[in-house]
VEXDOLUM-745981 format. One line per field, with one value per residue (C-alpha): residue number from 1; residue in one letter; x negated, y, z negated. Coordinates in pm, 1 decimal. Example, Ala and Ser with C-alpha at 12.3 -4.5 7.8 and 13.67 -1.06 7.14 Angstrom:
BEGIN
i: (1;2);
aa: (A;S);
x: (-1230.0;-1367.0);
y: (-450.0;-106.0);
z: (-780.0;-714.0);
***
This chain:
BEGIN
i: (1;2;3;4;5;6;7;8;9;10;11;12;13;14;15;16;17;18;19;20;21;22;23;24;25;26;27;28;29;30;31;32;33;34;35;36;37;38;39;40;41;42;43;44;45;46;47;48;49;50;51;52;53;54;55;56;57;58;59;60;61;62;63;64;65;66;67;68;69;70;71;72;73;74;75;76;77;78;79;80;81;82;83;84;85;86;87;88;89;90;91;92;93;94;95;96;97;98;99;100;101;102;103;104;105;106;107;108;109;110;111;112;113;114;115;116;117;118;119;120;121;122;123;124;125;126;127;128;129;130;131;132;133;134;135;136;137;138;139;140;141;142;143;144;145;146;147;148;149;150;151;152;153;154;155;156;157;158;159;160;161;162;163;164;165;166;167;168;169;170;171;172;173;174;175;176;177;178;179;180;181;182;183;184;185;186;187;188;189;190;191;192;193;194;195;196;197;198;199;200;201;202;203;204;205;206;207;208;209;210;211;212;213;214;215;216;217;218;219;220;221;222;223;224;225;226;227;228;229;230;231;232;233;234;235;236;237;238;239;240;241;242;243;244;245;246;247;248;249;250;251;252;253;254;255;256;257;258;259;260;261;262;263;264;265;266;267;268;269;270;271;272;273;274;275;276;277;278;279;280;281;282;283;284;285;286;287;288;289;290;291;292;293;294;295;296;297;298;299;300;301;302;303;304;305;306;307;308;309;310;311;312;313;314;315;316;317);
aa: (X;X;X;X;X;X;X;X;X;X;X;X;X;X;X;X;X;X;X;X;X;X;X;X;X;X;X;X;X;X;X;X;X;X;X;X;X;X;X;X;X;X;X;X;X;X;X;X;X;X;X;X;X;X;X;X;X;X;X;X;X;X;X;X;X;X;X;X;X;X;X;X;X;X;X;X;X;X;X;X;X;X;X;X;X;X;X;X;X;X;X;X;X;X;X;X;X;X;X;X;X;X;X;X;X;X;X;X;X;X;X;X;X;X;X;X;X;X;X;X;X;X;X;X;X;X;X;X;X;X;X;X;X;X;X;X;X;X;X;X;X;X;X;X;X;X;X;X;X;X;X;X;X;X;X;X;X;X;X;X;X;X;X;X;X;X;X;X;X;X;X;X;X;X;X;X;X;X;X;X;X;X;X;X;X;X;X;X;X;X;X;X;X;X;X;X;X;X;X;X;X;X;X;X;X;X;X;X;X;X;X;X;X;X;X;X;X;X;X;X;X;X;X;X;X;X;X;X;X;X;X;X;X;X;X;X;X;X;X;X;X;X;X;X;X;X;X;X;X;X;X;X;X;X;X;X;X;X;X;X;X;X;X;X;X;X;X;X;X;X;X;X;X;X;X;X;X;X;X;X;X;X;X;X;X;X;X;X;X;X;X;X;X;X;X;X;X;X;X;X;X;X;X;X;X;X;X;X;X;X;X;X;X;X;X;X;X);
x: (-1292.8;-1165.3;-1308.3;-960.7;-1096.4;-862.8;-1000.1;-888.5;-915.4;-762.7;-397.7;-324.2;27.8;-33.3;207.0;75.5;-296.3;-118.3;195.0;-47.4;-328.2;-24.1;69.9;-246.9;-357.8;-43.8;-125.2;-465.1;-293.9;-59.4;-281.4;-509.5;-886.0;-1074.3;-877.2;-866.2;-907.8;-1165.5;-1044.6;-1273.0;-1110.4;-1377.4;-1417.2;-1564.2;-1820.2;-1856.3;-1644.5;-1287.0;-1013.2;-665.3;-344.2;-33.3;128.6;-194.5;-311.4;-640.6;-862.9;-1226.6;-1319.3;-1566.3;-1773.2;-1816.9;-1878.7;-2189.2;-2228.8;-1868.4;-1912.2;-1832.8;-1441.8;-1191.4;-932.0;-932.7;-632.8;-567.7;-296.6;-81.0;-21.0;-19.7;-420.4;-381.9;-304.2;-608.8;-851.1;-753.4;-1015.7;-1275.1;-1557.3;-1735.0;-1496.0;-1334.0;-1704.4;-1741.0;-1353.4;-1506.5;-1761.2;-1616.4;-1324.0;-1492.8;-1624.7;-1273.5;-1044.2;-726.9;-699.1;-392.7;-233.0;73.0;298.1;140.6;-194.0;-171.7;-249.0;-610.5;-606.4;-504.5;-712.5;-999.8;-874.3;-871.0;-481.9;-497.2;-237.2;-132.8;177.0;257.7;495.5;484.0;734.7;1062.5;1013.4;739.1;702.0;804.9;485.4;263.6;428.3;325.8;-34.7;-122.9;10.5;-173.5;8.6;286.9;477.4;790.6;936.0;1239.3;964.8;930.9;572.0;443.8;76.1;-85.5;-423.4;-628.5;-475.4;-142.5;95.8;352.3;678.8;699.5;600.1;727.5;710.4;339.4;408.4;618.1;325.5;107.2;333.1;333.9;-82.8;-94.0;146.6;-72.8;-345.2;-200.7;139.0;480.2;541.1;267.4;369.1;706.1;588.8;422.0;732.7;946.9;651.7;636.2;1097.9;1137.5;1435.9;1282.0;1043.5;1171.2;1065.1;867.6;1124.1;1373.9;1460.3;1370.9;1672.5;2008.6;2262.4;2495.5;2207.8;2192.4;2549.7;2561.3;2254.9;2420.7;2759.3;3032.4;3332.9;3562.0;3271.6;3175.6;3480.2;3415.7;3133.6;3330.5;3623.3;3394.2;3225.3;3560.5;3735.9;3366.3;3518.7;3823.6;3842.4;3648.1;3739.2;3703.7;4126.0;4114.6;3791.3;3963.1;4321.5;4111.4;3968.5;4249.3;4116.6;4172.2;3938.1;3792.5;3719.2;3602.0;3338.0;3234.3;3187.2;3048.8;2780.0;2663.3;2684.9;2480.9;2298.6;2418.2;2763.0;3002.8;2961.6;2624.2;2674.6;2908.0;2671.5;2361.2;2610.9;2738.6;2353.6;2252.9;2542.7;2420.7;2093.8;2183.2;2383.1;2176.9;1932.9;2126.5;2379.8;2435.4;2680.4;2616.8;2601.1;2876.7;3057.2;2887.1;2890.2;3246.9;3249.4;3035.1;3304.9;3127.0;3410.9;3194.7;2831.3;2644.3;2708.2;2598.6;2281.6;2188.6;2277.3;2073.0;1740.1;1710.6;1745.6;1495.7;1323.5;1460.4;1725.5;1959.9;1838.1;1438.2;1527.3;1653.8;1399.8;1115.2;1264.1;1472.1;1397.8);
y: (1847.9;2071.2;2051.5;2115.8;2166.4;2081.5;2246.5;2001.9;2148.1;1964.9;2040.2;2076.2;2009.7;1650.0;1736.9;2088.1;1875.5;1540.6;1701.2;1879.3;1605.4;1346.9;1629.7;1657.0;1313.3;1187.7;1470.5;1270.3;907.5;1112.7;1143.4;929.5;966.7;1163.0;1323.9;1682.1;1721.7;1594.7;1611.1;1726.9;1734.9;1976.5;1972.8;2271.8;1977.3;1608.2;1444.4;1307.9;1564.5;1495.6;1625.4;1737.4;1424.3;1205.7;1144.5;1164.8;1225.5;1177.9;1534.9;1396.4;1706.4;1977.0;2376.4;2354.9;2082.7;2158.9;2191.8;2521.7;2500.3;2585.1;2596.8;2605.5;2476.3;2608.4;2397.3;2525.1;2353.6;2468.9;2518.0;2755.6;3005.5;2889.6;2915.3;3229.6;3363.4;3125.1;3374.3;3076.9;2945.5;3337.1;3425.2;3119.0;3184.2;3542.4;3419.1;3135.6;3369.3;3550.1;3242.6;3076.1;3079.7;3018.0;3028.9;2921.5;2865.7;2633.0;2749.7;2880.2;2853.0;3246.3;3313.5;3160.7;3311.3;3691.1;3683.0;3744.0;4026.4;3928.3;3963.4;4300.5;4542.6;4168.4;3991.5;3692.7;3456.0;3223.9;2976.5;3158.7;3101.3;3271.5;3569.7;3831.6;3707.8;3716.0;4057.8;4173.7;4033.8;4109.8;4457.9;4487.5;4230.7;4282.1;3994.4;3862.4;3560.3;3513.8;3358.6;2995.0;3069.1;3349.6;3453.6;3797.3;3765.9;3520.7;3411.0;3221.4;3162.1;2900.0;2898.7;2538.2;2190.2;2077.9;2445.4;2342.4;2083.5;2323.6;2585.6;2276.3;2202.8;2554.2;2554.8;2227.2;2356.9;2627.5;2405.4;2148.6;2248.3;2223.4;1848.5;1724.9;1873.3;1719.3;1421.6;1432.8;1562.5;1261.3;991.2;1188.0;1140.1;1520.1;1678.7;1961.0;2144.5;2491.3;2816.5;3050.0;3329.5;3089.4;3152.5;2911.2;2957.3;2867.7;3048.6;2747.5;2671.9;3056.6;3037.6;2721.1;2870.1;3222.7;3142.5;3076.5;3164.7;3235.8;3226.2;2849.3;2706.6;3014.2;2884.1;2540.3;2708.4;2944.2;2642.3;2490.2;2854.7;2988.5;2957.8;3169.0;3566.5;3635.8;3956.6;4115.9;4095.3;3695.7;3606.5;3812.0;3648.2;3314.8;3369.4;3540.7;3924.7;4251.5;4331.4;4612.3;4395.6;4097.5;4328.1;4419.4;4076.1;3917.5;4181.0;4182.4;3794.2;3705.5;4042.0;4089.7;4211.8;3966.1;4063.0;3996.8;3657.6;3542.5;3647.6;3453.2;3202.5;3163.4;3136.9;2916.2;2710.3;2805.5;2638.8;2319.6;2267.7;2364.6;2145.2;1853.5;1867.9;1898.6;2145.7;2442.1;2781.5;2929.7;2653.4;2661.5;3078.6;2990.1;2693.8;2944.0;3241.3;3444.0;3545.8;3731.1;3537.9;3848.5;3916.1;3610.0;3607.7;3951.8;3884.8;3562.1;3717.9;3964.1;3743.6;3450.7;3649.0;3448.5;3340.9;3019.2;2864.9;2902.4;2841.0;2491.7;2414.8;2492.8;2310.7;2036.3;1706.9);
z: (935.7;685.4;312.3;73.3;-276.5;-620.8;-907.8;-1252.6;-1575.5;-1928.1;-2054.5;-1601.5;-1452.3;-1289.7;-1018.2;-922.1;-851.6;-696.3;-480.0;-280.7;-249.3;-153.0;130.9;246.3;241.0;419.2;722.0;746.0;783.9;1024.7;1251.7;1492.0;1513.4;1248.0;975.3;964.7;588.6;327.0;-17.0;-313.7;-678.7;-846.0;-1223.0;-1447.3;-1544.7;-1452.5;-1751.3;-1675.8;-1718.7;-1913.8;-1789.0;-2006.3;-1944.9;-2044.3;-1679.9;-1655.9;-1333.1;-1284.0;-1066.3;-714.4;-788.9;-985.4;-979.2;-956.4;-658.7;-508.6;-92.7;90.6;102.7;386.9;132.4;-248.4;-451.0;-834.9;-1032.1;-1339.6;-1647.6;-1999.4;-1975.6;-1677.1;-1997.6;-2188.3;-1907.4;-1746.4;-2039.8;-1892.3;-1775.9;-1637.3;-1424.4;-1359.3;-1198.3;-980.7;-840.8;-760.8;-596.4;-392.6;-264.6;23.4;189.1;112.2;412.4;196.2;-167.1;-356.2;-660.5;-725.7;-1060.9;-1345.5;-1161.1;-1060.0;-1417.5;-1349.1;-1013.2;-1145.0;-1428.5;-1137.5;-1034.1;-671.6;-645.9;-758.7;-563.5;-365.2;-347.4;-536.2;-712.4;-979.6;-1186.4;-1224.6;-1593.5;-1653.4;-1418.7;-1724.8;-1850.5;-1610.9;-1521.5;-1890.0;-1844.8;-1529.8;-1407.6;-1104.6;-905.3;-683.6;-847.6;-641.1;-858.1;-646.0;-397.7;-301.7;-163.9;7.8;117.8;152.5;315.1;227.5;-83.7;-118.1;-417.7;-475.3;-748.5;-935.5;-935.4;-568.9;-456.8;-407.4;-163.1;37.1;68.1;112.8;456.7;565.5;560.4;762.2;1005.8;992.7;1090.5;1288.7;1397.3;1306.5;1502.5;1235.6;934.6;964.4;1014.3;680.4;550.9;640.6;539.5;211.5;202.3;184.0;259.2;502.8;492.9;310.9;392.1;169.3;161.2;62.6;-329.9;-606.1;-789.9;-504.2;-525.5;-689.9;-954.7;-1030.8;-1076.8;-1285.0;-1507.8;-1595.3;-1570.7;-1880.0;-1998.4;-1682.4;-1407.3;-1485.6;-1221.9;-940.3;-773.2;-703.3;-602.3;-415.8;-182.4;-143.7;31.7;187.4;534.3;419.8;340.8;-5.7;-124.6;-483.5;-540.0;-422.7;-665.5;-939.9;-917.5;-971.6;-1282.3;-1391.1;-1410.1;-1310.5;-982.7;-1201.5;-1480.6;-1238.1;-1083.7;-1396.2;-1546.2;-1251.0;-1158.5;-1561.2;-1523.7;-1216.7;-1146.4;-794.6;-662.8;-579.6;-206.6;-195.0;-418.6;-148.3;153.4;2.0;-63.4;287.4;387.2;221.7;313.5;687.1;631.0;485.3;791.4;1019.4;899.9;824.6;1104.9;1519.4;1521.5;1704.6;1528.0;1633.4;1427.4;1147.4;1156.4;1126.7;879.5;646.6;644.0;920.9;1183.9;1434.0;1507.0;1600.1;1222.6;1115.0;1339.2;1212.2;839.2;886.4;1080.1;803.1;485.1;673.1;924.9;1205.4;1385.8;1340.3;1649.1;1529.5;1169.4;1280.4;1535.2;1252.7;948.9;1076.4;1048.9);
***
């Protein structure tokens, strides 16, 4: 049995603490005999802990008395900015970490978890919305914000709120295989389980975020033609611009070319159906706007590092 530790700490993000627990605690009613994980919410002391939103949890140990962990479990919240400055707590992180198989943070959590120093020189990601900060703050870290989840080593990071649950998946299919881990997945209503490399922001929510003026009606017109040639001249002519200008505009507007936009596009677009449909892929290659599959495949191995077939055997439900 594995010990999974939560640490609590006042002003947390409820969700960051109870997606996780909720993942891990279904993959114990998922399966028969003993469950593979014991769950230990630790508090910095013994009193009951308030969350941002007024929840408030009563920790089953503390650091002091808190059990040698298989994995540890760091949530964000608006304290995670407060307590990164917590010596205390920053020494007994230190110390745990080497007999810690996995240690994670979920959100804003890596600000607790950098403020050690143990990410030094390591990859990591964080909420979209505040990676400039933790950029500014903590200079050492290989920071990749674009990231739903990612580990290096030991440790492993997560983006926001539900991005936690994802990572949570990946380290019990890590455990107990990918058959399992769905299984908790579909108990728990998810979707599918979602890749780390996948992006928090989409491609259509990017484009809904930045976009105004002319660019607000292109990405609907953009889903409704993907299957049909996309070049600079037919994206121009339907915003009504000059390519020159288009280019222009749209790179300054969503920070990538438009080729590029469409390609990540068309991707994403591949994985929903793969993952919520029976086609086969050389159908979908073509529903997407891919004319030659080989393409596709390739295009699609490098931006999810692997191929249709495995990407829908992993994360289908």
């Amino acid at each position: 049995m594995k010990k999974i530790g939560f640490l609590v700490y006042p002003d947390m993000k409820p969700l960051d603490l109870t997606g996780p627990l909720d993942v891990f605690g279904m993959a114990n009613r998922s399966t028969t005999g003993e469950p593979p994980y014991r769950l230990h919410v630790i508090g910095l002391n013994a009193d009951s802990v308030r969350a941002e939103n007024n929840l408030v949890v009563t920790p089953t140990c503390t650091l002091d008395d808190a059990p040698l962990l298989d994995t540890l479990l760091i949530p964000g919240g608006i304290g995670s900015r407060r307590f990164d400055s917590d010596t205390r707590l920053l020494a007994w992180l230190r110390h745990r970490a080497p007999t810690t198989r996995r240690v994670v943070s979920v959100c804003t959590g890596l600000y607790i978890l950098a403020a050690t120093g143990l990410l030094d020189g390591r990859r990591a990601t964080t909420h979209w919305r505040y990676a400039d900060d933790v950029a500014r703050r903590y200079p050492a870290l290989d920071l990749q914000p674009d990231r739903l989840f990612l580990r290096d080593g030991r440790f492993a990071t997560s983006g926001g709120l539900t991005a936690g649950m994802d990572l949570a998946l990946a380290l019990i299919e890590e455990d107990l295989g990918a058959a399992l881990a769905l299984d908790a997945a579909r108990d728990l209503v998810m979707y599918v389980k979602r890749p780390g490399n996948q992006a928090q922001f989409s491609a259509p929510l990017a484009a809904q975020t930045r976009g105004s003026g002319r660019m607000t009606g292109l990405l609907e017109w953009l889903l409704d033609h993907l299957a049909e040639p996309l070049t600079v001249e037919r994206m121009a002519a339907c915003v009504a611009m000059s390519p020159r200008n288009f280019r222009r505009v749209f790179t300054a507007t969503f920070d990538t070319t438009p080729a590029r936009f469409v390609e990540r596009l068309r991707l994403e677009q591949a994985c929903l159906q793969l993952t919520s449909q029976r086609d086969s892929v050389v159908r979908i290659a073509r529903a997407v706007g891919f004319n030659s599959v080989d393409t596709f495949r390739r295009v699609f191995r490098n931006r999810y590092d692997a191929t249709p077939d495995e990407y829908r055997q992993r994360f289908a439900p």
